[in-house]
C-alpha positions in Angstrom: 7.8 6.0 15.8 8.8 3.4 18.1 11.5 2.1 16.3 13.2 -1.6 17.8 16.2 -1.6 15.7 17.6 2.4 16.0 19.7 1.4 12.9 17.5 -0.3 10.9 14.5 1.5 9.2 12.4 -1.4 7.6 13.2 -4.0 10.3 11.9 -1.3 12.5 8.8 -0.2 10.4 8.2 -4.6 10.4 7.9 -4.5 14.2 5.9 -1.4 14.4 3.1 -2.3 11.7 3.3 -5.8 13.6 2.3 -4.6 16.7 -0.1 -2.0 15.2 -2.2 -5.1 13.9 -2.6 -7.4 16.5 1.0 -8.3 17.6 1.6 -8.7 21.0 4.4 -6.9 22.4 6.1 -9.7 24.9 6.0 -12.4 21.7 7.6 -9.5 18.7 10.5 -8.6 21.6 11.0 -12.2 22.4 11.4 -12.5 18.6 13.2 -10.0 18.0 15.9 -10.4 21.1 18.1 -13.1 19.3 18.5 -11.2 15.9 19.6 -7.5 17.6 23.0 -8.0 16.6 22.0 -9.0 12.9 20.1 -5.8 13.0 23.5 -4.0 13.1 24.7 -5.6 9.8 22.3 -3.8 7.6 19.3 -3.3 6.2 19.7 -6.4 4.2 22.5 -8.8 5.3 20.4 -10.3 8.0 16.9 -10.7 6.7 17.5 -14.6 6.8 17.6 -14.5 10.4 14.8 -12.7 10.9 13.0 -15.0 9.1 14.3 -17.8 11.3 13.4 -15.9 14.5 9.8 -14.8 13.2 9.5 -18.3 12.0 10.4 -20.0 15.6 7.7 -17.6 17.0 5.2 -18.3 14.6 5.7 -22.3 14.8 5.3 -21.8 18.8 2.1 -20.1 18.1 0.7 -23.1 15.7 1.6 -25.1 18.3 -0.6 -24.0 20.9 -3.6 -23.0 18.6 -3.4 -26.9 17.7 -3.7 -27.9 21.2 -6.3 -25.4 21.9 -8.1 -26.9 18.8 -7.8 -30.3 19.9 -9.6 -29.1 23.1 -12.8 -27.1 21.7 -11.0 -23.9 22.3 -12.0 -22.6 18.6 -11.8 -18.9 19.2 -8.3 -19.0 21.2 -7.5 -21.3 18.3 -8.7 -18.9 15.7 -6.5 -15.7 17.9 -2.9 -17.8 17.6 -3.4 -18.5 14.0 -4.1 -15.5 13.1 -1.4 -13.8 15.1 0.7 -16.7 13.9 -0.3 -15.7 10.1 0.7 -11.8 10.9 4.1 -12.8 12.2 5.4 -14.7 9.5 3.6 -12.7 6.7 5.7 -9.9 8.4 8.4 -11.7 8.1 8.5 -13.3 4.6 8.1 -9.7 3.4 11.4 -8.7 4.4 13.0 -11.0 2.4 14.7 -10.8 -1.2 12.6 -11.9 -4.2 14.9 -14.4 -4.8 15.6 -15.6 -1.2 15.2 -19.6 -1.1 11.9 -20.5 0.6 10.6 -17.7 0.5 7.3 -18.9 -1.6 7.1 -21.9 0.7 7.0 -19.1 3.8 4.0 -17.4 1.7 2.4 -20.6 0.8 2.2 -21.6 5.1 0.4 -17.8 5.3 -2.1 -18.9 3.1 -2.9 -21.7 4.5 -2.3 -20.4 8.6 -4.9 -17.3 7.2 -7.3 -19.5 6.2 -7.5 -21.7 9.6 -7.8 -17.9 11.4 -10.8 -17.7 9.1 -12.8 -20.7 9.8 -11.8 -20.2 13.6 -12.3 -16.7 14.7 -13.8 -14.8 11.1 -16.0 -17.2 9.8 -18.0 -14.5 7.8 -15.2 -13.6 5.7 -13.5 -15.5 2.8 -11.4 -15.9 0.2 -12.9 -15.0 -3.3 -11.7 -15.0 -6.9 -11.9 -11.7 -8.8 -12.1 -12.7 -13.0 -8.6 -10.8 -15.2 -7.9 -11.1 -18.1 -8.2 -14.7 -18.3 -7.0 -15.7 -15.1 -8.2 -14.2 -11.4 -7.2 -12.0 -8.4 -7.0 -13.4 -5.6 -8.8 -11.3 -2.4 -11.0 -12.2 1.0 -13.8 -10.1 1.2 -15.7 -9.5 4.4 -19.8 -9.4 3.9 -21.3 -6.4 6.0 -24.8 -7.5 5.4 -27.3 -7.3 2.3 -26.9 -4.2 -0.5 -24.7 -3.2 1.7 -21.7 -0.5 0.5 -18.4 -2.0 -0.3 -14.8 -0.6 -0.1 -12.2 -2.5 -2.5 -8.8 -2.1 -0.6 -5.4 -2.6 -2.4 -1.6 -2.9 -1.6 1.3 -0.7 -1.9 4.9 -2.0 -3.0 5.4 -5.1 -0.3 1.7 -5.7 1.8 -0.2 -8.5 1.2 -4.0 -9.4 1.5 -2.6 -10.7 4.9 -1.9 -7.6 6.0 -4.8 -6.0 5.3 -6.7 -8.5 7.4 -4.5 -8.1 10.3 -5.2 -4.1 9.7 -8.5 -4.7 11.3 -9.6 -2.0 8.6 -12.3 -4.1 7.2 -13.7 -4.9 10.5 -13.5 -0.5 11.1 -15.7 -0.8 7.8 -18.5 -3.6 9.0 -19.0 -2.4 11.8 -20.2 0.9 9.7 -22.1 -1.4 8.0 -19.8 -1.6 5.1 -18.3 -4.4 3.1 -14.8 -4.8 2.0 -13.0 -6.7 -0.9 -9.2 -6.8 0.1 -7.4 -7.7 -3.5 -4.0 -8.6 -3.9 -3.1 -6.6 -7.4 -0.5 -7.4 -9.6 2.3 -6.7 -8.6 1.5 -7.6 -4.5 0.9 -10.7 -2.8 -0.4 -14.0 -4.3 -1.0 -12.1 -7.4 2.7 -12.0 -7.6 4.6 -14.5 -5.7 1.9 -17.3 -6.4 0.5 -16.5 -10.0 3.8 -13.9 -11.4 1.4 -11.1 -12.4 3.1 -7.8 -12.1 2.2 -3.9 -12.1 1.2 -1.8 -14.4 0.6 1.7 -14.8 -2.9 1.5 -16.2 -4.6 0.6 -12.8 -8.2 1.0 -14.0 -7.8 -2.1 -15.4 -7.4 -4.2 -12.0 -10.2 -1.3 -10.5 -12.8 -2.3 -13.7 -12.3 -6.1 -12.9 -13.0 -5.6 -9.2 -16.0 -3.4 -10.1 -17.0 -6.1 -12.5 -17.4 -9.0 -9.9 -18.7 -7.0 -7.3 -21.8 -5.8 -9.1 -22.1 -10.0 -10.0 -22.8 -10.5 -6.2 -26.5 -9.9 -4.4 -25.3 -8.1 -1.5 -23.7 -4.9 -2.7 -25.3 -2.1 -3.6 -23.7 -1.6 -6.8 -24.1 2.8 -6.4 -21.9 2.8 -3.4 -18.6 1.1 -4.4 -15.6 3.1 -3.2 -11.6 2.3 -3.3 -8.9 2.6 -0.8 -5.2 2.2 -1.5 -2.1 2.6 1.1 1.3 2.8 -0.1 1.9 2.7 -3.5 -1.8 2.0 -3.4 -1.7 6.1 -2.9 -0.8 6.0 -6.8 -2.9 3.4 -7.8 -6.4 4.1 -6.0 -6.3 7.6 -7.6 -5.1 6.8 -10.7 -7.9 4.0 -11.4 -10.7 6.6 -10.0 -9.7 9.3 -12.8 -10.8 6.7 -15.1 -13.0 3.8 -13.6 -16.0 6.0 -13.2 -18.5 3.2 -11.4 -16.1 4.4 -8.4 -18.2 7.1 -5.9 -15.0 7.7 -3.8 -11.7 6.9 -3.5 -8.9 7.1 -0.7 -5.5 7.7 -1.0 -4.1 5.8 2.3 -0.2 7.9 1.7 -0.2 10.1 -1.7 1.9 8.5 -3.6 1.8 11.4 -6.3 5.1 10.6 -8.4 6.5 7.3 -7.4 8.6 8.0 -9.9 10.7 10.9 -8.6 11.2 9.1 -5.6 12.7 6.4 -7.0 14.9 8.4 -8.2 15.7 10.2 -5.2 16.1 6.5 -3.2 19.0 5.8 -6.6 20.8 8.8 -4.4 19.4 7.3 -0.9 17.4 10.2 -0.6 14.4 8.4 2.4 13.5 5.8 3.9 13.0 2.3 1.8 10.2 0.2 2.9 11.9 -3.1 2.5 15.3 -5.0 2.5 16.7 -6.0 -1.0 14.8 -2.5 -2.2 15.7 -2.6 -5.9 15.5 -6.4 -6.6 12.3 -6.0 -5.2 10.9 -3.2 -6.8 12.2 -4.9 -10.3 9.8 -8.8 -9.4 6.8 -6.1 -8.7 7.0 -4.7 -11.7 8.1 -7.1 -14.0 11.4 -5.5 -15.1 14.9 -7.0 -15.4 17.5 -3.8 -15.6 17.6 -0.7 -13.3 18.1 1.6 -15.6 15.6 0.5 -18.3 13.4 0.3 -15.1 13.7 3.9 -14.1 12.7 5.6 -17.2 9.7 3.4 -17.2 9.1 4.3 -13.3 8.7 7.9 -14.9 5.5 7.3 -16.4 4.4 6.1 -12.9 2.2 9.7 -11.2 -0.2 11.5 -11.0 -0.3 14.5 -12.8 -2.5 15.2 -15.6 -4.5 12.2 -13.7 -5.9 13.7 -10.6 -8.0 16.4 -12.4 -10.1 13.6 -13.6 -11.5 12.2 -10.4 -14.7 13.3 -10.3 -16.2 11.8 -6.9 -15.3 12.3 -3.5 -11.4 12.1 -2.9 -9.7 11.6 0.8 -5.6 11.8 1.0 -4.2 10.9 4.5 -0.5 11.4 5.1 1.7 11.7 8.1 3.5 14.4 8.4 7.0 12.8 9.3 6.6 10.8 6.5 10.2 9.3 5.5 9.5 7.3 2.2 7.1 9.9 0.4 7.6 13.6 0.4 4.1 15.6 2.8 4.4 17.5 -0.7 3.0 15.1 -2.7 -0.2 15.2 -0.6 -0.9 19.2 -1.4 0.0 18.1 -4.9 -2.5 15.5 -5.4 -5.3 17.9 -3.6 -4.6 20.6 -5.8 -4.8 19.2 -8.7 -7.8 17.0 -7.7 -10.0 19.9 -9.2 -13.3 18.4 -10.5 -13.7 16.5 -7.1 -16.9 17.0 -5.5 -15.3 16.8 -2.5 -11.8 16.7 -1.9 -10.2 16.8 2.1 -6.5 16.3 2.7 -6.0 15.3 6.5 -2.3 15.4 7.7 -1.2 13.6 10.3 0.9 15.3 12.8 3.5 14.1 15.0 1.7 15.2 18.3 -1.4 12.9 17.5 0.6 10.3 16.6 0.1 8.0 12.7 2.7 10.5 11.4 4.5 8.2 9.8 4.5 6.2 6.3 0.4 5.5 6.3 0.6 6.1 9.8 2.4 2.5 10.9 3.1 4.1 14.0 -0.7 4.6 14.9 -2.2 2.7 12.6 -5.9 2.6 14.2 -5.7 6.6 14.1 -5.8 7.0 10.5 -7.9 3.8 10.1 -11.0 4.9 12.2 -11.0 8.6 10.8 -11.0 7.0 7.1 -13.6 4.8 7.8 -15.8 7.4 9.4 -15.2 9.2 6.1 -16.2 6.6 4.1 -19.1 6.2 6.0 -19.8 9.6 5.5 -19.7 10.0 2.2 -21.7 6.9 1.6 -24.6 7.7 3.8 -25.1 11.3 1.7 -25.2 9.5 -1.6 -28.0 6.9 -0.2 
């Protein structure tokens, strides 16, 4: 992985999923110059400067797409907000939970995301998914009439943001299907915006989904399939064992026993995703104490769970993954026994997308799940 900051894995992992969707590489380095020396001081010491840095780019990049506004440029407009919005969401989710501003940063995503919409992506939107009495925020990007549809959903620290700047959704369209990106509890707006946190019960966020998008005229309601990367490897499989309007699921990174490795990271045992890892991982899920929070976090895996999928099941995982053991990946296909059609595909380091859900080659791993998913959707027609 190309890796910025040597001596700083998240910081590092920031760039490299920056550039991997839609960063351009002379605006992250002249970003990233000023704060090299900050990089030295730890994972989290100098997140605030980051922030300032990625901020100064991003307020540059508003600046011109206003201008180019002003002059009927609309499309060039569109392409600086929307690398604007990928910088700063980049950014704001390296800092603590607690860090001041930080929902004010999150807040000027939203509203940078939306001006990339109505500028360069005017087919897709933001819609509100009905839960339990309150909603889920997601944009969701119309492939055409009765037209499959993949629900995509977070890991620990991604955002809806992110998975717009993924370009996955537009893999999917152009395979003529639709895609619902959610932010869950426990991710994004869900969380910083409305405080809803995770749970282990997933199903329940995948039932809600489910439910909204059989209220809309342009999905075929037969072909709805879920994707999740990260920790979204724990919670796409988990709601398939159970959710059963599902035909396939994807686990982008098996997250098999999130869990164990949060007890491994308690010994530093791999890679953390993000700065300020534990008060992080406590505002996802809702928990105050570490230690109360770790015997909960062993409830959090998958087996007993995977033997209940019963429709097509893809796991992708890099081989030189540093967060979540390659093991968990042969663990989830194993068990994954009443599957119609299971296929693990491990990505090596000679191919590149080795990495945590393949950050370093993020396109790799995105093209070859889509062509799956396309796949198994055009057999069940």
């Amino acid at each position: 992985m190309f890796e910025y900051f040597p001596e700083n894995y998240p910081w590092s992992l920031g760039v490299v999923a920056t550039l991997n969707s839609g960063g351009l590489i002379d605006e992250v380095d002249r970003a990233c110059r000023p704060i090299r020396e900050a990089a030295t001081r730890g994972e989290d010491a100098g997140t605030p400067d980051f922030l300032r840095a990625w901020t100064a780019l991003t307020d540059q990049l508003v600046g011109q797409a206003e201008e180019a506004e002003k002059e009927g440029h609309r499309r060039t407009a569109g392409q600086l907000y929307a690398r604007a919005t990928n910088y700063l969401a980049q950014a704001e989710r390296l800092q603590s939970a607690s860090a001041e501003g930080r929902l004010d940063s999150y807040r000027r995503v939203l509203e940078l995301q939306q001006k990339a919409f109505d500028l360069k992506d005017p087919g897709l939107g933001r819609v509100e998914i009905p839960y339990e009495g309150t909603t889920l925020p997601a944009y969701f990007s119309a492939a055409g009439e009765n037209a499959p549809v993949m629900i995509m959903w977070n890991g620990l620290d991604s955002t809806k943001e992110h998975m717009y700047a993924s370009g996955h959704w537009a893999e999917l369209a152009a395979r003529g299907i639709s895609c619902l990106m959610v932010d869950c509890p426990g991710s994004g707006e869900a969380l910083r915006v409305q405080g809803l946190t995770a749970r282990v019960d997933t199903e329940a966020w995948a039932s809600a989904c489910v439910d909204y998008l059989e209220t809309r005229d342009d999905v075929d309601r037969t072909r709805i399939g879920l994707v999740g990367w990260s920790l979204g490897g724990y919670y796409a499989p988990r709601a398939a064992a159970f959710e059963k309007r599902l035909a396939l699921v994807v686990a982008w990174g098996a997250n098999h026993d999130w869990g164990a490795v949060q007890r491994r990271r308690l010994e530093r045992e791999g890679e953390r995703p993000v700065p300020h890892y534990w008060e992080h991982v406590l505002w996802v899920w809702g928990h105050e104490h570490l230690d109360e929070f770790i015997s909960f976090a062993d409830r959090i895996h998958l087996d007993g769970v995977v033997g209940e999928i019963t429709v097509p099941f893809l796991i992708c995982h890099g081989e030189r993954d540093r967060q979540i053991p390659l093991d968990y990946a042969h663990r989830s296909y194993e068990q994954a026994v009443h599957s119609p059609d299971r296929k693990l595909r491990v990505f090596t380091a000679a191919e590149g997308a080795s990495e945590h859900i393949g950050l370093d080659h993020l396109g790799h791993v995105s093209t070859f799940i889509a062509d799956w998913v396309s796949d198994v959707f055009a057999s069940t027609r």
